[in-house]
TITORLO-815158 format. One record per residue (C-alpha): x, y, z; residue number from 1; residue in one letter. Coordinates in Angstrom, 1 decimal. Layout:
[[X Y Z] NUM A]
...
//
This chain:
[[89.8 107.1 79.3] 1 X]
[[91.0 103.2 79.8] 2 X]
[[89.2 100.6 79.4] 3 X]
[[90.2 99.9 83.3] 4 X]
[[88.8 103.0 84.3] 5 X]
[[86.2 103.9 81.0] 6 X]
[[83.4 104.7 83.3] 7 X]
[[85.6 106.8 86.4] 8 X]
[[89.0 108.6 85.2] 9 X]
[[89.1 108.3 89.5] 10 X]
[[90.0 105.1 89.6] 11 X]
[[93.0 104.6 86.5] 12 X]
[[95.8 104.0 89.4] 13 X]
[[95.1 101.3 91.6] 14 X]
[[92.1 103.3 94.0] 15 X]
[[90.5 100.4 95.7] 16 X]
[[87.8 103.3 96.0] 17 X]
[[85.4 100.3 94.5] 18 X]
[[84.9 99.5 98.4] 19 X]
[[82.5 100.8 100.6] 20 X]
[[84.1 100.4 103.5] 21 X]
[[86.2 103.1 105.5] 22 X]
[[89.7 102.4 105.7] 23 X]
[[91.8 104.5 107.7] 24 X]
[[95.0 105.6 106.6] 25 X]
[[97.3 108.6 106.7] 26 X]
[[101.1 109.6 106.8] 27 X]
[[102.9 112.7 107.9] 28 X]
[[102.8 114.1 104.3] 29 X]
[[99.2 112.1 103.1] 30 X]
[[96.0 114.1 103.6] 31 X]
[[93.6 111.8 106.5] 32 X]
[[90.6 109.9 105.7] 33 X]
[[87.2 111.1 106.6] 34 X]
[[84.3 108.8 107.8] 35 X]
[[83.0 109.0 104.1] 36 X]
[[83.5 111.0 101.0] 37 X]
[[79.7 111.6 100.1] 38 X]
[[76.7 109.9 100.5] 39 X]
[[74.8 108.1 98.0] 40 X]
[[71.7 109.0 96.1] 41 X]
[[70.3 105.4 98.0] 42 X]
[[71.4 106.6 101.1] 43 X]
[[74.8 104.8 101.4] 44 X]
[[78.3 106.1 102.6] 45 X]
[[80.8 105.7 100.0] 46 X]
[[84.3 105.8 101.8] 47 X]
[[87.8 105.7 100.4] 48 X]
[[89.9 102.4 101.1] 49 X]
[[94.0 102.6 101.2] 50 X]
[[95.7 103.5 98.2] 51 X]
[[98.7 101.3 97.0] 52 X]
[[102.3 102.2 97.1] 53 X]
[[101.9 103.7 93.4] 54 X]
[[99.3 106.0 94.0] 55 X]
[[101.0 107.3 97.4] 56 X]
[[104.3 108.0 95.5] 57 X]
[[102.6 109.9 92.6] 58 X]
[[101.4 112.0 95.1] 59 X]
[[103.8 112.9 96.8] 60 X]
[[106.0 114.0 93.6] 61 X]
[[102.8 116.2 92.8] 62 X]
[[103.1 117.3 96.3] 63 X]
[[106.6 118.7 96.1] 64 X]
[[105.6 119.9 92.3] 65 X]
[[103.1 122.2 93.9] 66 X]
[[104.9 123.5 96.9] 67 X]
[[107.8 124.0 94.2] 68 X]
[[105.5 126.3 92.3] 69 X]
[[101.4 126.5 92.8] 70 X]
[[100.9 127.5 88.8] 71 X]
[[97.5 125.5 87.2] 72 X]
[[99.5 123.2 85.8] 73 X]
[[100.7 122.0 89.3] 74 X]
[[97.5 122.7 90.9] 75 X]
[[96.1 120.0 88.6] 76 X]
[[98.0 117.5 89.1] 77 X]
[[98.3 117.6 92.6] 78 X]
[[94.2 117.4 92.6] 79 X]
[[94.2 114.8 90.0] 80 X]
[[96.5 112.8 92.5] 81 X]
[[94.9 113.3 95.3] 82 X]
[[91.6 112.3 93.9] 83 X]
[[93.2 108.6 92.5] 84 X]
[[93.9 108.5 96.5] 85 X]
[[90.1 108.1 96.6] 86 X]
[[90.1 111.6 98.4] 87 X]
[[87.5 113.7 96.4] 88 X]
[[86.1 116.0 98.5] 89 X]
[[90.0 117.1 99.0] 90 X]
[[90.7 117.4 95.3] 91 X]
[[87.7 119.7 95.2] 92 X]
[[88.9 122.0 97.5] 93 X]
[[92.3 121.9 95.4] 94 X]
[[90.3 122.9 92.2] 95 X]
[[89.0 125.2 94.6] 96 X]
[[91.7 126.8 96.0] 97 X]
[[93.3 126.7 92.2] 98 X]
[[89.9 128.8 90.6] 99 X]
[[90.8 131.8 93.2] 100 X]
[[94.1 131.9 91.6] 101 X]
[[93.1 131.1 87.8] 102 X]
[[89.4 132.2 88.0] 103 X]
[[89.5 131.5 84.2] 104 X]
[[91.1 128.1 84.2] 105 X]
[[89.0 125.9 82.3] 106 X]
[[90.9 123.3 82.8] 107 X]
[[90.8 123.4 86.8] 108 X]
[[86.7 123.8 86.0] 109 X]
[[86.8 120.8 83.9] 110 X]
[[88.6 118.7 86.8] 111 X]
[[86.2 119.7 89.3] 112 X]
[[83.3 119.0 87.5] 113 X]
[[84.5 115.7 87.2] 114 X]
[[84.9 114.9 91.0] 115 X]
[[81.3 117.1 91.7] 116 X]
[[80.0 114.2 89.1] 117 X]
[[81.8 111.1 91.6] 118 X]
[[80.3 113.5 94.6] 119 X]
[[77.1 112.6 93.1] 120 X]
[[76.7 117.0 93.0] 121 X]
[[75.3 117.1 89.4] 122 X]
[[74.4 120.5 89.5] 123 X]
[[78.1 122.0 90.9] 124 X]
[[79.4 119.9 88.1] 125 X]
[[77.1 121.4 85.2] 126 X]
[[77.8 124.7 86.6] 127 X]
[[81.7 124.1 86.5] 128 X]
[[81.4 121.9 82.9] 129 X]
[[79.0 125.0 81.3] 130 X]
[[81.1 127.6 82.4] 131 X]
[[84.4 125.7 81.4] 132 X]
[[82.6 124.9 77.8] 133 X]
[[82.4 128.5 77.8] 134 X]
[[85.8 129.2 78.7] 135 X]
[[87.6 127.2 76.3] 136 X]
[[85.3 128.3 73.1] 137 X]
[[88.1 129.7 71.5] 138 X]
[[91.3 127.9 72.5] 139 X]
[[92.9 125.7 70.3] 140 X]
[[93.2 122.0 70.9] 141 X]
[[94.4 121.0 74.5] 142 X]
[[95.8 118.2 74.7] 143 X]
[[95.2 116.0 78.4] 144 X]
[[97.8 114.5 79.8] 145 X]
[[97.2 110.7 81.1] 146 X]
[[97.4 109.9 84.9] 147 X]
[[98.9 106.7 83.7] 148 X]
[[100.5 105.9 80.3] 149 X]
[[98.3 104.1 77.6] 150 X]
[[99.8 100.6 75.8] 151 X]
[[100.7 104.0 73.0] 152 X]
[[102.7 105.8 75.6] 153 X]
[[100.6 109.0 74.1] 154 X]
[[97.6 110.7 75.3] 155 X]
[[94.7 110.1 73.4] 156 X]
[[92.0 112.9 75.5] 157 X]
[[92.1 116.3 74.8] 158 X]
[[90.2 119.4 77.4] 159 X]
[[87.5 120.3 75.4] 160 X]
[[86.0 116.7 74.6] 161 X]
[[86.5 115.9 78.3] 162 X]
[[84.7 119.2 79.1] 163 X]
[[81.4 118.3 77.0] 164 X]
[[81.8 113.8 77.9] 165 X]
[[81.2 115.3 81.4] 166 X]
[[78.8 117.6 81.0] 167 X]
[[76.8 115.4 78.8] 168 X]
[[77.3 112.9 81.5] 169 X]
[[75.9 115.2 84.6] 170 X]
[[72.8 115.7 82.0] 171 X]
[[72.6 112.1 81.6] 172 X]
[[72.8 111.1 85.1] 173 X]
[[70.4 113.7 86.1] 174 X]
[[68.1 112.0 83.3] 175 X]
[[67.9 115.2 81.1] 176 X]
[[68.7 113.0 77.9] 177 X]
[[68.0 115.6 75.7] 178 X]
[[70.8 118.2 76.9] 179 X]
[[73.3 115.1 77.6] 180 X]
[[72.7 114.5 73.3] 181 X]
[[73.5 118.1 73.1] 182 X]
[[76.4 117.8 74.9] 183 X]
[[77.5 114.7 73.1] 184 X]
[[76.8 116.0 70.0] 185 X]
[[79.4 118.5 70.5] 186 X]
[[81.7 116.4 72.4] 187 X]
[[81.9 114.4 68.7] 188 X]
[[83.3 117.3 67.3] 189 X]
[[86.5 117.0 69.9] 190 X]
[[86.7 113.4 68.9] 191 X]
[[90.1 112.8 67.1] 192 X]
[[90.4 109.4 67.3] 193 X]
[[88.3 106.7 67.4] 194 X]
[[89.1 105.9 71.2] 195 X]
[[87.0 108.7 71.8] 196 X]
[[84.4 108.4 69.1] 197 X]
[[83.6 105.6 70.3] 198 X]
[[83.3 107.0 73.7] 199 X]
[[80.8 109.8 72.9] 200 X]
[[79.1 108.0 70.4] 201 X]
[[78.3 105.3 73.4] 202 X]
[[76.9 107.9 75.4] 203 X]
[[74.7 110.0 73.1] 204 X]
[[73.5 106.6 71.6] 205 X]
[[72.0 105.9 75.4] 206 X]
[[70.8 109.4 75.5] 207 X]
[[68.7 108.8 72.1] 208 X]
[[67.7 105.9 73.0] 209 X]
[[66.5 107.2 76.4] 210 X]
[[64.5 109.6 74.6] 211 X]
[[62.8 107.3 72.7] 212 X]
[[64.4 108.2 69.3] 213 X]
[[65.8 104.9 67.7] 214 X]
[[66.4 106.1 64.3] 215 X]
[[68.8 108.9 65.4] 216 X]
[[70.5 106.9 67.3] 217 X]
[[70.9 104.4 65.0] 218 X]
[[72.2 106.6 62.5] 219 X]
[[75.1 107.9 65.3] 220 X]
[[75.9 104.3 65.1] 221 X]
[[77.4 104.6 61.1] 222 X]
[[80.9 105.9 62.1] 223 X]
[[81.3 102.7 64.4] 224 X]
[[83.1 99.6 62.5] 225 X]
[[84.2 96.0 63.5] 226 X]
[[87.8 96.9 63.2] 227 X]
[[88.7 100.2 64.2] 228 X]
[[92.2 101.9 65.6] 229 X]
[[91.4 101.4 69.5] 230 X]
[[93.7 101.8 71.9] 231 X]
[[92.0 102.2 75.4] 232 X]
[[88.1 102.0 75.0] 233 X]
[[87.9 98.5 73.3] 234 X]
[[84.6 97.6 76.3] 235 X]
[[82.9 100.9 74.4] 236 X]
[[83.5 99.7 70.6] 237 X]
[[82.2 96.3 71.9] 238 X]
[[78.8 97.6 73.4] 239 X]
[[78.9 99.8 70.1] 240 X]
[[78.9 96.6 68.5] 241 X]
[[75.7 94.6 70.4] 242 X]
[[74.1 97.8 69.8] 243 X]
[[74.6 97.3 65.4] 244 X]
[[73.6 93.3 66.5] 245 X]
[[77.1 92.6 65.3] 246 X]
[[77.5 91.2 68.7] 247 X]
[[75.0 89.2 71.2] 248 X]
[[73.8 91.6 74.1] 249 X]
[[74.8 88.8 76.6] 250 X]
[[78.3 88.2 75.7] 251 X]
[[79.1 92.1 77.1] 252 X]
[[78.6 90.0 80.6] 253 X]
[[81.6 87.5 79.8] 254 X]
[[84.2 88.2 82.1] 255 X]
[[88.1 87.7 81.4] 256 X]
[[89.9 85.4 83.6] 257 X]
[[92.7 86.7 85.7] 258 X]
[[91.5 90.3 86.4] 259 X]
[[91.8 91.8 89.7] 260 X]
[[89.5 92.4 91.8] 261 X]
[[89.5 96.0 91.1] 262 X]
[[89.4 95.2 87.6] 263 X]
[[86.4 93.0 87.5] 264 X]
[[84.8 96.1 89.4] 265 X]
[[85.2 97.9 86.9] 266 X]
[[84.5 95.7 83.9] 267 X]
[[81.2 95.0 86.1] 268 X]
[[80.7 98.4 85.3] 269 X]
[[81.1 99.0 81.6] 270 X]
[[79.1 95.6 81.4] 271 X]
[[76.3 95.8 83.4] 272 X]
[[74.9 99.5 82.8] 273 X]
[[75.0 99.0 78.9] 274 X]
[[73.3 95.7 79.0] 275 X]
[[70.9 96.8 81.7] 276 X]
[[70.1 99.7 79.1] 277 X]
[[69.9 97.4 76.4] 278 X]
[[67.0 95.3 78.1] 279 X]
[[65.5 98.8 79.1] 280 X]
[[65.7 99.6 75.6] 281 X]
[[63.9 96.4 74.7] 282 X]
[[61.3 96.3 77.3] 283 X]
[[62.9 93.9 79.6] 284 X]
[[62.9 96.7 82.4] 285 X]
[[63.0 93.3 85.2] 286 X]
[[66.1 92.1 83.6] 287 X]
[[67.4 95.7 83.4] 288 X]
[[66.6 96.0 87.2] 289 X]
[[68.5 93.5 87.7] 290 X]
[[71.5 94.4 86.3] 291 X]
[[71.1 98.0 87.6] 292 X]
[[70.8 96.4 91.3] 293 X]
[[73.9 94.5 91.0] 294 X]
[[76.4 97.2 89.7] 295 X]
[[75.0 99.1 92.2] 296 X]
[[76.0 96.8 95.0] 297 X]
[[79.1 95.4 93.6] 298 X]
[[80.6 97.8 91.3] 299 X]
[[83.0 100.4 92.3] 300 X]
[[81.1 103.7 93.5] 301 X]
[[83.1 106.1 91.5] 302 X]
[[82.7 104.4 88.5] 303 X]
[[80.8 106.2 85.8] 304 X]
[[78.6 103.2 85.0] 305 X]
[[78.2 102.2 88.9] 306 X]
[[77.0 105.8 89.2] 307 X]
[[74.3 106.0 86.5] 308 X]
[[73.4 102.5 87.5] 309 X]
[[72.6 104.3 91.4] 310 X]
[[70.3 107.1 89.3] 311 X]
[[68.5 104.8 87.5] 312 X]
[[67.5 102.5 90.6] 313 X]
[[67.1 106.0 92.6] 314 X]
[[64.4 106.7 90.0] 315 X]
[[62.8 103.2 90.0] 316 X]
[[62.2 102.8 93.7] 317 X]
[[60.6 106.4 93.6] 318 X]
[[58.2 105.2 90.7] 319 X]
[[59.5 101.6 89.9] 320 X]
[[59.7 100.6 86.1] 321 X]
[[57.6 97.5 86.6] 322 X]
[[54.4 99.3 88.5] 323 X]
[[53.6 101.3 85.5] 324 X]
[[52.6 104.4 87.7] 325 X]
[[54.0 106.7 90.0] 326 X]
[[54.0 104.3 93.4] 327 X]
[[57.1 104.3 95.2] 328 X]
[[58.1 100.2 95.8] 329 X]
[[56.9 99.3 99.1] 330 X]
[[56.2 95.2 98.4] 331 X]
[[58.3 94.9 101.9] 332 X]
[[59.8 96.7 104.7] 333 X]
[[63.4 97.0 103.3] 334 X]
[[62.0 98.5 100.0] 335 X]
[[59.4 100.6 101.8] 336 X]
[[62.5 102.0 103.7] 337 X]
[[64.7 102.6 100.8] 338 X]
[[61.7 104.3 99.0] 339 X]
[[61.3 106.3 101.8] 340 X]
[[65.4 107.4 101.8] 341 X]
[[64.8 108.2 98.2] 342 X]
[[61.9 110.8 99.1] 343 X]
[[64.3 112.4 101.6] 344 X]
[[66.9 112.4 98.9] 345 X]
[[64.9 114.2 96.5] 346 X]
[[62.7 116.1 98.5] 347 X]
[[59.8 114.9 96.9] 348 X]
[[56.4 115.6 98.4] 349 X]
[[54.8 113.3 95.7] 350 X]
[[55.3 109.9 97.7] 351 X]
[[54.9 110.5 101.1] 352 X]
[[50.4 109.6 100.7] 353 X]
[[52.3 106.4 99.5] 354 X]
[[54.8 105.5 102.2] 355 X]
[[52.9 106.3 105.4] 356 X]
[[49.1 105.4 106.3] 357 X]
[[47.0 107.4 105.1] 358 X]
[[44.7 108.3 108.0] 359 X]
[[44.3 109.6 111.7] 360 X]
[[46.4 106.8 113.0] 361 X]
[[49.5 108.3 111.6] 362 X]
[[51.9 110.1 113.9] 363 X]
[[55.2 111.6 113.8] 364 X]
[[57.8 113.1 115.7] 365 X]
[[60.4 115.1 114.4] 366 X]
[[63.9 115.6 115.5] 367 X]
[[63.1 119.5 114.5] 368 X]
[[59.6 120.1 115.9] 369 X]
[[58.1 120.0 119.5] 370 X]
[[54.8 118.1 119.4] 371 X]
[[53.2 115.4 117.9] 372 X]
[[52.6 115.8 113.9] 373 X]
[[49.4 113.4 113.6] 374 X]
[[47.9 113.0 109.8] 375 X]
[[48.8 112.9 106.7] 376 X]
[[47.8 116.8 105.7] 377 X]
[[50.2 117.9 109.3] 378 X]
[[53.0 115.2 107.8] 379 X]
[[52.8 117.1 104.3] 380 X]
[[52.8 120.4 106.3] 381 X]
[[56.1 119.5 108.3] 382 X]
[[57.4 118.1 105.1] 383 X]
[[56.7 121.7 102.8] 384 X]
[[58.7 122.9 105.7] 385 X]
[[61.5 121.2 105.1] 386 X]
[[61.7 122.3 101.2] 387 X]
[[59.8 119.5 99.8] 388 X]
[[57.9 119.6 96.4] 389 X]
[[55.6 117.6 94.2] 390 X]
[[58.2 115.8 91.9] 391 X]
[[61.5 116.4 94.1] 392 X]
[[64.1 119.3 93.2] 393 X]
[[68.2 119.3 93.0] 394 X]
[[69.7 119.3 96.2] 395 X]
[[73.2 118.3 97.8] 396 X]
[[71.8 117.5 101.0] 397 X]
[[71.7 113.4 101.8] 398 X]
[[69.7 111.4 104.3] 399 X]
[[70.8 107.8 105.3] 400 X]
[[70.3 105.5 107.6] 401 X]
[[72.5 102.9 109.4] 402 X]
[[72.4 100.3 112.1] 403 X]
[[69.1 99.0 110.6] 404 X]
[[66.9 96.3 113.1] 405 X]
[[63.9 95.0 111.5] 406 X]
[[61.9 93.6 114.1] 407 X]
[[58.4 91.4 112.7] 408 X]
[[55.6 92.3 115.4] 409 X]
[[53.1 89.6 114.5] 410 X]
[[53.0 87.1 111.4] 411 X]
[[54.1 89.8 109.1] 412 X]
[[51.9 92.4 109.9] 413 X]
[[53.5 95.0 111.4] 414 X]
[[57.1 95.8 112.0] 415 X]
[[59.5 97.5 114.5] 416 X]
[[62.0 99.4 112.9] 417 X]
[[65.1 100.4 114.4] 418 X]
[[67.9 102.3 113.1] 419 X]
[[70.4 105.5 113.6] 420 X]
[[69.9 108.7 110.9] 421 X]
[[72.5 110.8 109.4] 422 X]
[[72.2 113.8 107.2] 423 X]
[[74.6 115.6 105.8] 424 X]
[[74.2 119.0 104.0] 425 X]
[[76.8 119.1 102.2] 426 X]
[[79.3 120.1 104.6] 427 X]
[[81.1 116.8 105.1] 428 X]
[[80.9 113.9 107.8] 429 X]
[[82.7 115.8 110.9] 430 X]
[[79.1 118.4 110.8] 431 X]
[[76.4 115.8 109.6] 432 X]
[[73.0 115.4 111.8] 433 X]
[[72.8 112.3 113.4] 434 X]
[[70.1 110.3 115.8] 435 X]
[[67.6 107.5 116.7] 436 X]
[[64.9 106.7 114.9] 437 X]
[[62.1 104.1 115.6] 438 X]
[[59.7 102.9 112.5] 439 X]
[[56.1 101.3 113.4] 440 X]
[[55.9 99.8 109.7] 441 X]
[[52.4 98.0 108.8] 442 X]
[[51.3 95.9 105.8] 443 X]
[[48.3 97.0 103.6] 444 X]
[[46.5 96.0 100.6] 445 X]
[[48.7 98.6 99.0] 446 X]
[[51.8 97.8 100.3] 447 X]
[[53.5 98.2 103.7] 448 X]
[[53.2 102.1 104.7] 449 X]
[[55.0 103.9 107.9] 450 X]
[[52.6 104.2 110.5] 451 X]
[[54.6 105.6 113.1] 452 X]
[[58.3 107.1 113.1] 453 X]
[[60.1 109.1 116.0] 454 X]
[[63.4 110.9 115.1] 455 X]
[[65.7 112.7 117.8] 456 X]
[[68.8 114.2 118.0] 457 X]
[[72.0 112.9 119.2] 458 X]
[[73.0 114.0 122.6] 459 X]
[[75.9 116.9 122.1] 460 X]
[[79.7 116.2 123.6] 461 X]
//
């Protein structure tokens, strides 16, 4: 872990992945671009852009490694190069492919628990990370190469502590705090320098925190000193710092001159989250909004802190920190519609009273259902029969919508809503659903709620 890339190992070598974008490109010996790599928790495709020359040539010597000789080592490397490509969902299928051969590689089921976490698949990843933890139990220190040489020219990581920093990560990011401190905890144990104590002890402070227990966390933060041997996570030590108040919370958002751009992405990233956690921390939960909103559009998507930044706000515009109950955020129409993705995203039965009017006038077609669904008890009917539940459940599957037209209808009281549907189960962009849909949107003294929606299916061939 870098500083460049201290919240995504994905993006140490010159990725560009920080855009959104799709960017085709492809060679007779490069694996092809899809439409996207996976689809946000918000709803948004996340799509890899063109990888420099760098990246490309590391490749290809991990290519012709692997064809060589398909042991783990190889097998590794040629998914932990195709991933700095941008191409996740391919260095899955790598790790994949690699686990049928070493069905006890921990190693490969570290890696791959990594990329489930930048596939936003939390629960593959715990299920790889747990088993891997498992695994490794009794093998002796393993050291981890680096997919790019530190300022040390040595490696710093070893398996095991990247095993547990992930898996307390897919805890965190799934907001059970108190299995991510578990995790972190243990990942502490693996920490042999202070590059990477300062690493976990960044996250399972944030975890404590999260849980409400300040004095624990506080006492986590003894180890941590002004001057201490780092090498590559100086932008931890430094939030380590704001969080003894040997350093002002606001100076974390100073950024250095000449970075890249890809650089400044990612130093968006280690800033942004910790401050915005800090403020959450502190009560400040608009100012930690804020900050959570901004990462979220402008750092780069497979960036650990751009990622956590995407949970928190998927939680907030299901019950928003600043409405002290359990209302999704509907004080417009674009919020009302990104609530609304969020339901979908977490099949959660909870909101849908509070995003659609609640009475006779409400009507529905589905894209799955002949008829007209009218009601709110036949909407939560249809819904049930989708798989939704009071309070949402883990799923892979992800709803979005694109080609958005917001149309006002009268003085901002009602609104047509236009807009083309994916939804992809988890099976990749060439066999997502996709189709029309039309929103009759109308403002209450609630809110604005759905009145209306039709969804179809896009004609086949």
């Amino acid at each position: 872990m870098k500083d460049k890339g201290i919240f995504g190992a994905a993006v140490l070598i010159c990725l560009s992945s920080f855009l959104t974008a799709s960017t085709a490109w492809s060679g007779q010996d490069l694996p092809t671009t899809g439409e996207y790599e996976t689809i946000s928790l918000l709803g948004q495709k996340l799509s890899a852009a063109a990888p420099d020359s760098v990246a490309v040539e590391l490749y290809r010597r991990a290519k012709a490694e692997f064809d060589r000789n398909p042991n783990e080592t190889n097998t590794i490397w040629l998914g932990r190069r195709v991933a700095y490509l941008g191409l996740y969902r391919e260095a899955v299928k790598i790790f994949t492919d690699g686990l049928e051969r070493f069905p006890s590689s921990f190693r490969l089921l570290r890696h791959r628990g990594h990329r489930f976490i930048t596939l936003r698949q939390f629960d593959k990843a715990i299920a790889d990370l747990s088993k891997a933890a498992e695994l490794s139990v009794a093998a002796p220190l393993d050291s981890e190469p680096d997919g790019i040489p530190n300022r040390a020219k040595r490696p710093l990581s070893n398996t095991q502590f990247n095993i547990w920093y992930h898996l307390g990560l897919a805890h965190y990011l799934k907001a059970d705090f108190a299995a991510a401190a578990e995790a972190y905890k243990e990942c502490l144990k693996w920490s042999k320098n202070d590059d990477l104590l300062t690493a976990a002890t960044d996250w399972l402070y944030m975890g404590l925190r999260r849980m409400g227990k300040a004095d624990e966390a506080q006492i986590c933060l003894k180890p941590i000193r002004k001057k201490m041997n780092i090498i590559e996570n100086g932008a931890y030590h430094q939030r380590l710092l704001v969080y003894k108040g040997l350093k002002k919370p606001e100076s974390r958002m100073e950024t250095p001159a000449g970075l890249s751009e890809q650089d400044r992405s990612l130093n968006l990233a280690v800033q942004a989250y910790g401050l915005g956690n800090w403020y959450l921390y502190n009560g400040d939960d608009a100012r930690a909004r804020e900050l959570f909103e901004k990462l979220v559009k402008e750092g780069g998507w497979a960036a650990f802190g751009t990622i956590a930044a995407e949970a928190e706000i998927f939680r907030i515009v299901r019950a928003p920190l600043t409405g002290g109950g359990p209302d999704p955020d509907t004080a417009n129409v674009n919020r009302l519609l990104r609530a609304w993705n969020a339901m979908w995203n977490a099949y959660d039965l909870a909101p849908v009273d509070k995003l659609f009017l609640n009475d006779d006038r409400l009507s529905y077609f589905s894209s799955e259902k002949k008829g007209l669904i009218q009601g709110m008890a036949a909407l939560k009917v249809h819904h049930r029969g989708f798989g939704f539940v009071p309070g949402g459940k883990s799923q892979e599957s992800r709803l979005w919508l694109e080609d958005v037209r917001v149309v006002d209808l009268g003085s901002g009281q009602a609104f047509l809503v236009t807009a083309t549907w994916g939804f992809d189960r988890d099976q990749g962009p060439e066999t997502a659903q996709r189709g029309p849909v039309t929103f009759a949107i109308v403002k209450t003294e609630s809110g604005f709620r759905i009145a209306h929606a039709h969804f179809a299916n896009n004609p086949k061939g």
